[in-house]
mmCIF file as Biopython writes it, N, C-alpha, C and O atoms, coordinates in Angstrom:
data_model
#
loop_
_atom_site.group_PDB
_atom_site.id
_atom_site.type_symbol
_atom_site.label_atom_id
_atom_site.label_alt_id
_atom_site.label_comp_id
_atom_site.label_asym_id
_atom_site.label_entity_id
_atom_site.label_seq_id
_atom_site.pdbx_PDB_ins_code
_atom_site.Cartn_x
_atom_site.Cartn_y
_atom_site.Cartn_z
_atom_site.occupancy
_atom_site.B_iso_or_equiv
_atom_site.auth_seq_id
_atom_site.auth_asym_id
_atom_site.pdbx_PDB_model_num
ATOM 1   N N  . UNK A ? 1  ? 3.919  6.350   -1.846  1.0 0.0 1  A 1 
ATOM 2   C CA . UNK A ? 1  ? 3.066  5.380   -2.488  1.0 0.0 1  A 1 
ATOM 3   C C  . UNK A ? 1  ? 3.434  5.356   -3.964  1.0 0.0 1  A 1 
ATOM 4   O O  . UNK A ? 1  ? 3.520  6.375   -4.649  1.0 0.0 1  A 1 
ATOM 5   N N  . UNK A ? 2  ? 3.533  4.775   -4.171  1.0 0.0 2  A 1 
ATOM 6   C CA . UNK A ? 2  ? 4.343  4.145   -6.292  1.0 0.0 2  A 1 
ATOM 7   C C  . UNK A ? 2  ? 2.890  3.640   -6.947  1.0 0.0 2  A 1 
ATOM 8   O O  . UNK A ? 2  ? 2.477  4.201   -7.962  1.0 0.0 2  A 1 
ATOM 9   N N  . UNK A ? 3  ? 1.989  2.350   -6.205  1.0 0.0 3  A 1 
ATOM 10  C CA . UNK A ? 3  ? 1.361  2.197   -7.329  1.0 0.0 3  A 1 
ATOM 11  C C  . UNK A ? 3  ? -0.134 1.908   -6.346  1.0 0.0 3  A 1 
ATOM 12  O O  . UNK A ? 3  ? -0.235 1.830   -5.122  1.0 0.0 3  A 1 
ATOM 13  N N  . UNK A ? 4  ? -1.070 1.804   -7.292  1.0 0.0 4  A 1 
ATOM 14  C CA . UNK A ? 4  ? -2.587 0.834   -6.805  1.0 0.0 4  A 1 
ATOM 15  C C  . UNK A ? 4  ? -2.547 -0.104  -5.628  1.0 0.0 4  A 1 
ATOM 16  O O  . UNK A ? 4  ? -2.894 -0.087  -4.447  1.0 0.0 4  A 1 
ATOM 17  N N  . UNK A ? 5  ? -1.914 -1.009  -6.555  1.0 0.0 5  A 1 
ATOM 18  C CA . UNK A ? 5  ? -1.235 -2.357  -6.022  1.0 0.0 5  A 1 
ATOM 19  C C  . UNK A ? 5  ? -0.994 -2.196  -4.323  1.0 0.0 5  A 1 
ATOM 20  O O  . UNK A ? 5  ? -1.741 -2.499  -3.392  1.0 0.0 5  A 1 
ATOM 21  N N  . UNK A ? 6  ? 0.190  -1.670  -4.333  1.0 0.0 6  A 1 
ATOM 22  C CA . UNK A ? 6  ? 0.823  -1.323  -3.190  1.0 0.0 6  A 1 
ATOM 23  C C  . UNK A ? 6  ? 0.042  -0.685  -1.755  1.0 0.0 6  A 1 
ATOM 24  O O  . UNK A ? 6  ? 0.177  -0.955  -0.562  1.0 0.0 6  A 1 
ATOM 25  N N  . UNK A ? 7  ? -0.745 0.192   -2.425  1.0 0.0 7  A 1 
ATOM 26  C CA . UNK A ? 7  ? -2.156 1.162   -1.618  1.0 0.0 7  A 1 
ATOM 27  C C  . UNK A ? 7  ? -2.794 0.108   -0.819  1.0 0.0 7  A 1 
ATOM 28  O O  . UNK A ? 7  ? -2.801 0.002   0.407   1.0 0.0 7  A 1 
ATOM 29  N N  . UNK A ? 8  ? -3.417 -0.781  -1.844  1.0 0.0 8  A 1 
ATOM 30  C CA . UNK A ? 8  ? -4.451 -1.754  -1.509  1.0 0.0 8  A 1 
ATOM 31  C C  . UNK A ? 8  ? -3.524 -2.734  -0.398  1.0 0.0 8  A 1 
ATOM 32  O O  . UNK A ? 8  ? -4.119 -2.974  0.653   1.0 0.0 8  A 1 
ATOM 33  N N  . UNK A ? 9  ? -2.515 -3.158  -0.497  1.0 0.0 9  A 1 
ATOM 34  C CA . UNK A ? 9  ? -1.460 -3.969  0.136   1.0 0.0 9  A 1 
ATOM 35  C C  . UNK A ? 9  ? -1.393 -4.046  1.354   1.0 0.0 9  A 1 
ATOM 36  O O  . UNK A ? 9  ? -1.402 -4.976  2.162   1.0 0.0 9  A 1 
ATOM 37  N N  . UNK A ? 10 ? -1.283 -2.314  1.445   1.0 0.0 10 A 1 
ATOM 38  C CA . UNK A ? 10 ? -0.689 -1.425  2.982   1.0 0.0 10 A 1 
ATOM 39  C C  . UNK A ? 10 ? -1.869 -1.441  3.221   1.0 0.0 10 A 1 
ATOM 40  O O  . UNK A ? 10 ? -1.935 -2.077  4.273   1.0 0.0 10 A 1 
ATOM 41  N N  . UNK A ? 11 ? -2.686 -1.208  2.987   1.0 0.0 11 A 1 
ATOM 42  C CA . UNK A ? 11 ? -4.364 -1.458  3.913   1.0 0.0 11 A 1 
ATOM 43  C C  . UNK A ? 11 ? -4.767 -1.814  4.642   1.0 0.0 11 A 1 
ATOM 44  O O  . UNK A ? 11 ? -5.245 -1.474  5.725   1.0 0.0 11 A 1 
ATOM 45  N N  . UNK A ? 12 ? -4.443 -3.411  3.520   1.0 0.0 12 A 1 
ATOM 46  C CA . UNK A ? 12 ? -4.692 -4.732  3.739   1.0 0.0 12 A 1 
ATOM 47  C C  . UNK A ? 12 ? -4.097 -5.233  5.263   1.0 0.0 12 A 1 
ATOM 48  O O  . UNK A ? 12 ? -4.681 -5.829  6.169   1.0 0.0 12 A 1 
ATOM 49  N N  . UNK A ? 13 ? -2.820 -4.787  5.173   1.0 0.0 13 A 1 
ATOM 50  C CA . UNK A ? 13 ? -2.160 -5.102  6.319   1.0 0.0 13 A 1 
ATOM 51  C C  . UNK A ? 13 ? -2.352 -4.310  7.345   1.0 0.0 13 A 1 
ATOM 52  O O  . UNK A ? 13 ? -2.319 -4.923  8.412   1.0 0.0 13 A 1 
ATOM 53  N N  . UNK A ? 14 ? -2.559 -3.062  7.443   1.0 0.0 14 A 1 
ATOM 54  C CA . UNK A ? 14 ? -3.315 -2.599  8.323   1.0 0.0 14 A 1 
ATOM 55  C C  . UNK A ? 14 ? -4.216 -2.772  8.888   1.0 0.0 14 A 1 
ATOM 56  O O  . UNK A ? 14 ? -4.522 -2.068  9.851   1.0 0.0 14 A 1 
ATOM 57  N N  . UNK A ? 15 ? -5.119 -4.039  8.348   1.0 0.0 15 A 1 
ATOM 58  C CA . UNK A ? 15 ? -6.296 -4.491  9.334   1.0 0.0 15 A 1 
ATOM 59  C C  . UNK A ? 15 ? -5.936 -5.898  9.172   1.0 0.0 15 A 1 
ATOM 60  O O  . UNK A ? 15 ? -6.723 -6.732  8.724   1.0 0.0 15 A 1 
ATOM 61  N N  . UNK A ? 16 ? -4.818 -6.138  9.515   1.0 0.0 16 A 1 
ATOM 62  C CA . UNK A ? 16 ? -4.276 -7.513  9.817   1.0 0.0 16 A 1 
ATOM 63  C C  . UNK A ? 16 ? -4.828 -8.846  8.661   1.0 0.0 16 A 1 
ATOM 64  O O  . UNK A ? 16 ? -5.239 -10.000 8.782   1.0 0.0 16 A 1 
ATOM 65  N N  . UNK A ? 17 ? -4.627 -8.157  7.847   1.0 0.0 17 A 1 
ATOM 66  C CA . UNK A ? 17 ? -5.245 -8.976  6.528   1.0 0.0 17 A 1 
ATOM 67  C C  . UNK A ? 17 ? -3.930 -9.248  5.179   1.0 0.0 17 A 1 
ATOM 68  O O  . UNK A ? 17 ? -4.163 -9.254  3.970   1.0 0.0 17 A 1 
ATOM 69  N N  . UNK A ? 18 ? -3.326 -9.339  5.474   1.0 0.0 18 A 1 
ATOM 70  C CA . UNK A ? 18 ? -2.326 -9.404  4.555   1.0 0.0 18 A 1 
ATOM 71  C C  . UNK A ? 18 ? -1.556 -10.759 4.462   1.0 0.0 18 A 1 
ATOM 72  O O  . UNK A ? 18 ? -0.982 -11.498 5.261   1.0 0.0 18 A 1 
ATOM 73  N N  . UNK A ? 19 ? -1.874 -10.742 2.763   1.0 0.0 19 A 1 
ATOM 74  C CA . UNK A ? 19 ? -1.123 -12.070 2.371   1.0 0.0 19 A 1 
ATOM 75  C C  . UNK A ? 19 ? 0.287  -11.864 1.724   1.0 0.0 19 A 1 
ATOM 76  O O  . UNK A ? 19 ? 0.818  -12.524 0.830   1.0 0.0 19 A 1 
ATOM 77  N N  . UNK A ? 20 ? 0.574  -11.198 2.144   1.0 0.0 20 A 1 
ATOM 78  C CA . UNK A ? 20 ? 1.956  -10.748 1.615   1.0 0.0 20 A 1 
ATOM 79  C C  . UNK A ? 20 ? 3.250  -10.823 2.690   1.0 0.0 20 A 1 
ATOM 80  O O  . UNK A ? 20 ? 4.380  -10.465 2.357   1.0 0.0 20 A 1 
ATOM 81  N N  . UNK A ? 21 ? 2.982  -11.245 3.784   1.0 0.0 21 A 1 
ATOM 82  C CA . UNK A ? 21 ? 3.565  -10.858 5.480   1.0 0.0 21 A 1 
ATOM 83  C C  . UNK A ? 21 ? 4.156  -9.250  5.385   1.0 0.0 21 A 1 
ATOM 84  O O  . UNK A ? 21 ? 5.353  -8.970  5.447   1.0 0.0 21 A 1 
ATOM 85  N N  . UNK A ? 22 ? 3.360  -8.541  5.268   1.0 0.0 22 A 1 
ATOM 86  C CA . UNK A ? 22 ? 3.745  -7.382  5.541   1.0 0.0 22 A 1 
ATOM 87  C C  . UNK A ? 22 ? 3.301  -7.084  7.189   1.0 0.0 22 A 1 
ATOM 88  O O  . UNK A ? 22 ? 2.158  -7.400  7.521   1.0 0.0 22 A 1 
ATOM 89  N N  . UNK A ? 23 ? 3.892  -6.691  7.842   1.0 0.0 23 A 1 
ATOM 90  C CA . UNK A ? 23 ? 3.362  -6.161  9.703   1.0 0.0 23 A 1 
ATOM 91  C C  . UNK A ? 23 ? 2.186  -5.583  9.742   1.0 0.0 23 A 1 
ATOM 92  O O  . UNK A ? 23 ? 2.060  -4.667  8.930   1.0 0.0 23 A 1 
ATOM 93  N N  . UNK A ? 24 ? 1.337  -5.793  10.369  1.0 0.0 24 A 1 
ATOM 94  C CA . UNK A ? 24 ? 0.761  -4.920  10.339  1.0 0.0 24 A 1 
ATOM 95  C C  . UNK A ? 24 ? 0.862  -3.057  10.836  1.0 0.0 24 A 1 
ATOM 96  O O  . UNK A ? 24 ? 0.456  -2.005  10.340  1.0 0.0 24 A 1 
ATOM 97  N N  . UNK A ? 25 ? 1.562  -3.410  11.948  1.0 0.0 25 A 1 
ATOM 98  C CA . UNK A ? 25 ? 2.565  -2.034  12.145  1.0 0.0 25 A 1 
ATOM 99  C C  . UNK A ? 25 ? 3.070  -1.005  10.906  1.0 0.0 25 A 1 
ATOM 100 O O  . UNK A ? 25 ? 3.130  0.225   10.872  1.0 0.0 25 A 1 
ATOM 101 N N  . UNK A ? 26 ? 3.370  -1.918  10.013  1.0 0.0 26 A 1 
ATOM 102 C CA . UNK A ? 26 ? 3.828  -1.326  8.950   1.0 0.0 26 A 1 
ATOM 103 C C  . UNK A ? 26 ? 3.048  -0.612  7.779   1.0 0.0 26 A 1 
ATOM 104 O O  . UNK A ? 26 ? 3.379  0.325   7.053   1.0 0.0 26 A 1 
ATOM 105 N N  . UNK A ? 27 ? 1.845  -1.411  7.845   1.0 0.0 27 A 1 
ATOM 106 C CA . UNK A ? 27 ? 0.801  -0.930  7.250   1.0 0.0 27 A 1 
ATOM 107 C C  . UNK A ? 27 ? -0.195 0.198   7.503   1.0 0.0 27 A 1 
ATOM 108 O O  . UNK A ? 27 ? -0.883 0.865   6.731   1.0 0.0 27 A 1 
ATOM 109 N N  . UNK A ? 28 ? 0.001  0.201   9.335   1.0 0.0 28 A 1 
ATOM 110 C CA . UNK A ? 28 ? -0.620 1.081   9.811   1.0 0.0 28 A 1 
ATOM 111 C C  . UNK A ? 28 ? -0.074 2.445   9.925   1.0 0.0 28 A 1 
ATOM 112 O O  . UNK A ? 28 ? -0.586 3.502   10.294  1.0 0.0 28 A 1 
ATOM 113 N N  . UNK A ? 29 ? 1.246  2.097   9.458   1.0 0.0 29 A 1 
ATOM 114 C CA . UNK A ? 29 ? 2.283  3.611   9.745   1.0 0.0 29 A 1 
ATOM 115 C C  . UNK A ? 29 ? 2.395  4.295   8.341   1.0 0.0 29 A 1 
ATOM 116 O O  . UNK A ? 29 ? 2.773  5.458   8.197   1.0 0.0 29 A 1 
ATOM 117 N N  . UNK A ? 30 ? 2.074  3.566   7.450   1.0 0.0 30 A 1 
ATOM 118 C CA . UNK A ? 30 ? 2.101  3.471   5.707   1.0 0.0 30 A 1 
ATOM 119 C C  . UNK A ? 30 ? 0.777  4.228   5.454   1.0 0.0 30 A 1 
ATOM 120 O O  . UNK A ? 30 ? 0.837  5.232   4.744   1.0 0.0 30 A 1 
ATOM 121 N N  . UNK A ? 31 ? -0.261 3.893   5.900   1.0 0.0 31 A 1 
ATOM 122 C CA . UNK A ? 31 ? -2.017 4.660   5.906   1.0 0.0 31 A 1 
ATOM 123 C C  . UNK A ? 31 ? -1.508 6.059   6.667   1.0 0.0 31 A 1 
ATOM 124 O O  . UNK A ? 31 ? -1.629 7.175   6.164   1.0 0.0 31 A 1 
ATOM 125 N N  . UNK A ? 32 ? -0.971 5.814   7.852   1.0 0.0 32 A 1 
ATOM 126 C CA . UNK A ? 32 ? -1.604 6.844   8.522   1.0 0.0 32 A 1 
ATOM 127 C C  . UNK A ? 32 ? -0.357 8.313   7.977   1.0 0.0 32 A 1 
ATOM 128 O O  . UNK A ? 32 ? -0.521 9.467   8.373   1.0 0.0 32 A 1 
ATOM 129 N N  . UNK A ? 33 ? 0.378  8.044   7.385   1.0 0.0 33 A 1 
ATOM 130 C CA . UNK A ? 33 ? 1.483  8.833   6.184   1.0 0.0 33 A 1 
ATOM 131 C C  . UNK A ? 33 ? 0.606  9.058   5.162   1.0 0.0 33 A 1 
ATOM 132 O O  . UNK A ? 33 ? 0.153  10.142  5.529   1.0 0.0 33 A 1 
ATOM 133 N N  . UNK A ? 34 ? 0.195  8.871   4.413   1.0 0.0 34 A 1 
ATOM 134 C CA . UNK A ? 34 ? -0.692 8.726   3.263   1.0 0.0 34 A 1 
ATOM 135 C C  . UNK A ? 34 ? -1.805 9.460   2.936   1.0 0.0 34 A 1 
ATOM 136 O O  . UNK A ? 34 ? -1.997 10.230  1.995   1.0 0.0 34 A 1 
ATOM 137 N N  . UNK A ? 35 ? -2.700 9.021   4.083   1.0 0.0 35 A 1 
ATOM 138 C CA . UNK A ? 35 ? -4.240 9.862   4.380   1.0 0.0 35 A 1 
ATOM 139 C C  . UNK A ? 35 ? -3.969 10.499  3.540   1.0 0.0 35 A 1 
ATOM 140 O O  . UNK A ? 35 ? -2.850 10.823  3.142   1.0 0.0 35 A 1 
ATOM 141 N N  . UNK A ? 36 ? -5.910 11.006  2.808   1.0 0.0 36 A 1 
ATOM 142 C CA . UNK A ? 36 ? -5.653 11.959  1.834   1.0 0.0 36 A 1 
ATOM 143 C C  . UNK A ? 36 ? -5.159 12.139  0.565   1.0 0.0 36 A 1 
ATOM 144 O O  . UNK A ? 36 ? -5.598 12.891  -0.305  1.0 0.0 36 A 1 
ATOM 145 N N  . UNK A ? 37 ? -3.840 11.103  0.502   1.0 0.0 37 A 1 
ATOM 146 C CA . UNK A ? 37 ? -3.188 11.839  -0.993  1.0 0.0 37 A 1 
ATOM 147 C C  . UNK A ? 37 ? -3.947 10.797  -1.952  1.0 0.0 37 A 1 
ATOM 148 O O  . UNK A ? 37 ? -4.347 9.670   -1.660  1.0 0.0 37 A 1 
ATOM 149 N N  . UNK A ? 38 ? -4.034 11.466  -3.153  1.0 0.0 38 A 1 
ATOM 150 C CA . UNK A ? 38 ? -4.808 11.082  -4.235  1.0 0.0 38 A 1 
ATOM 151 C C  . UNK A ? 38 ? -4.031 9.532   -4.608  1.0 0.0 38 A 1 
ATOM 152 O O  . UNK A ? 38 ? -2.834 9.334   -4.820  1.0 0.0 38 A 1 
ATOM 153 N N  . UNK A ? 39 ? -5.145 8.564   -4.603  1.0 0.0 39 A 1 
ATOM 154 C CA . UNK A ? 39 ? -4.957 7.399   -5.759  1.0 0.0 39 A 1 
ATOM 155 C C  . UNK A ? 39 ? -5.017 7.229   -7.072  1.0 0.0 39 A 1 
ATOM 156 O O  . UNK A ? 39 ? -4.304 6.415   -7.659  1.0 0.0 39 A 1 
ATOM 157 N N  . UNK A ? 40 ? -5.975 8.073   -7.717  1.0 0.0 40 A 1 
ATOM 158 C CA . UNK A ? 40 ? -6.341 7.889   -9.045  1.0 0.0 40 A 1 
ATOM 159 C C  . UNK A ? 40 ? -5.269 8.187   -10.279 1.0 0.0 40 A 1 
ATOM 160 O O  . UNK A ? 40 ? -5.208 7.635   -11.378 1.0 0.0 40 A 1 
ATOM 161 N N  . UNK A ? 41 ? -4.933 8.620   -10.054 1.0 0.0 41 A 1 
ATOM 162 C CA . UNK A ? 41 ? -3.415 8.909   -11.242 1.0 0.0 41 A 1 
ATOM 163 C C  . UNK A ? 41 ? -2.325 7.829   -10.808 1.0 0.0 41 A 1 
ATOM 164 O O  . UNK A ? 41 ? -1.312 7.872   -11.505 1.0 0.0 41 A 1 
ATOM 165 N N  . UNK A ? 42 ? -2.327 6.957   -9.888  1.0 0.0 42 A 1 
ATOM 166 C CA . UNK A ? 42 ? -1.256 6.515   -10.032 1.0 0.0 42 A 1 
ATOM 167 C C  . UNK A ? 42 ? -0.845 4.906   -11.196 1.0 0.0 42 A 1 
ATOM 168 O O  . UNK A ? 42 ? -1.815 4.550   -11.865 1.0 0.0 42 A 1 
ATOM 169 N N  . UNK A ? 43 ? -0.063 4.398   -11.310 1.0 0.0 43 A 1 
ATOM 170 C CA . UNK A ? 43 ? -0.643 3.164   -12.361 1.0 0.0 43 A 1 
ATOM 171 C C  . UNK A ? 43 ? -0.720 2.118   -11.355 1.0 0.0 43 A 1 
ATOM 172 O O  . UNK A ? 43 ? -0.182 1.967   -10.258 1.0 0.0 43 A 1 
ATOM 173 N N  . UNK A ? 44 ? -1.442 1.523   -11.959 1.0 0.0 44 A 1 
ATOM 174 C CA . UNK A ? 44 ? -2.241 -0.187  -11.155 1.0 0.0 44 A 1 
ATOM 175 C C  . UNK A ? 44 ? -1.127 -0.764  -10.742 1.0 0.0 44 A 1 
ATOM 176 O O  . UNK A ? 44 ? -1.291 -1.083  -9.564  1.0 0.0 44 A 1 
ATOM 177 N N  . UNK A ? 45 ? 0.558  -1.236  -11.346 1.0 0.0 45 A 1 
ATOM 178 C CA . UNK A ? 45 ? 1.000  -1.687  -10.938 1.0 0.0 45 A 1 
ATOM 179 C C  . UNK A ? 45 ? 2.718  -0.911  -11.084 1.0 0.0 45 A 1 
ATOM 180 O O  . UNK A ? 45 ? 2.981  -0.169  -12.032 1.0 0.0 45 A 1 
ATOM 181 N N  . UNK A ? 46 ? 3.388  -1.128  -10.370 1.0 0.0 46 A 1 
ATOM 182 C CA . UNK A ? 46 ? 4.692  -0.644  -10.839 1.0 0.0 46 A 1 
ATOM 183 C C  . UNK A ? 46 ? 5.512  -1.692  -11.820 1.0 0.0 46 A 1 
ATOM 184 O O  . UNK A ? 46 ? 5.074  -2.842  -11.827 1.0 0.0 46 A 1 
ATOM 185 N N  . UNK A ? 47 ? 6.798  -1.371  -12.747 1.0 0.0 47 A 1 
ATOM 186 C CA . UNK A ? 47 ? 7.255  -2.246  -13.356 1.0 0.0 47 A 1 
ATOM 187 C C  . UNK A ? 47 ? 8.279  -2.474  -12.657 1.0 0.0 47 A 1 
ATOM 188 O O  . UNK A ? 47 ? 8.920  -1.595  -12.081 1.0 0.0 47 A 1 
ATOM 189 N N  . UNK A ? 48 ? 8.591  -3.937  -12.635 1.0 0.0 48 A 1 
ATOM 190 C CA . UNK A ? 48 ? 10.038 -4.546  -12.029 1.0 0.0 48 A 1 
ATOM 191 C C  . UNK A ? 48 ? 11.289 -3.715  -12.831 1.0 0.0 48 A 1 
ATOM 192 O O  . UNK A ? 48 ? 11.215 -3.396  -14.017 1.0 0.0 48 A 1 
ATOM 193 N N  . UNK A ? 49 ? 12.141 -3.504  -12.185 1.0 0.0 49 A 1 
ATOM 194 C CA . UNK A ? 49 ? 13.364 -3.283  -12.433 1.0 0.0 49 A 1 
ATOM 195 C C  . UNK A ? 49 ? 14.098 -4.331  -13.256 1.0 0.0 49 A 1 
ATOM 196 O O  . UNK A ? 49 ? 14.087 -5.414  -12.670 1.0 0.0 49 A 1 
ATOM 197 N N  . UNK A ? 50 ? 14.666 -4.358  -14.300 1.0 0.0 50 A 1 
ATOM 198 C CA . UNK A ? 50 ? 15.662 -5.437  -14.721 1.0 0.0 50 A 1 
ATOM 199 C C  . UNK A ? 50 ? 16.930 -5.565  -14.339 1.0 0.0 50 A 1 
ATOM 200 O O  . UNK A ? 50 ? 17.613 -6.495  -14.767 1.0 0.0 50 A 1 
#
């Protein structure tokens, strides 16, 4: 997990809610990796690469 953003994303798509076309498969395999690890330190968004 890299940022906020992203957390909320994979969720999202995990309950077939995603406006991003992410799978939901993908989202659900993304949560269920995850569980547990802390959100709060991470930053809201990541920066693009140039």
């Amino acid at each position: 997990m890299k940022s906020k953003a992203q957390n909320r994303a994979m969720h999202a798509a995990a309950e077939g809610r995603s406006k991003l076309g992410i799978p939901a498969k993908v989202g659900k395999k993304f949560t269920s990796e995850q569980h547990g690890k802390p959100v709060k330190r991470l930053p809201e968004r990541k920066k693009a690469k140039r």
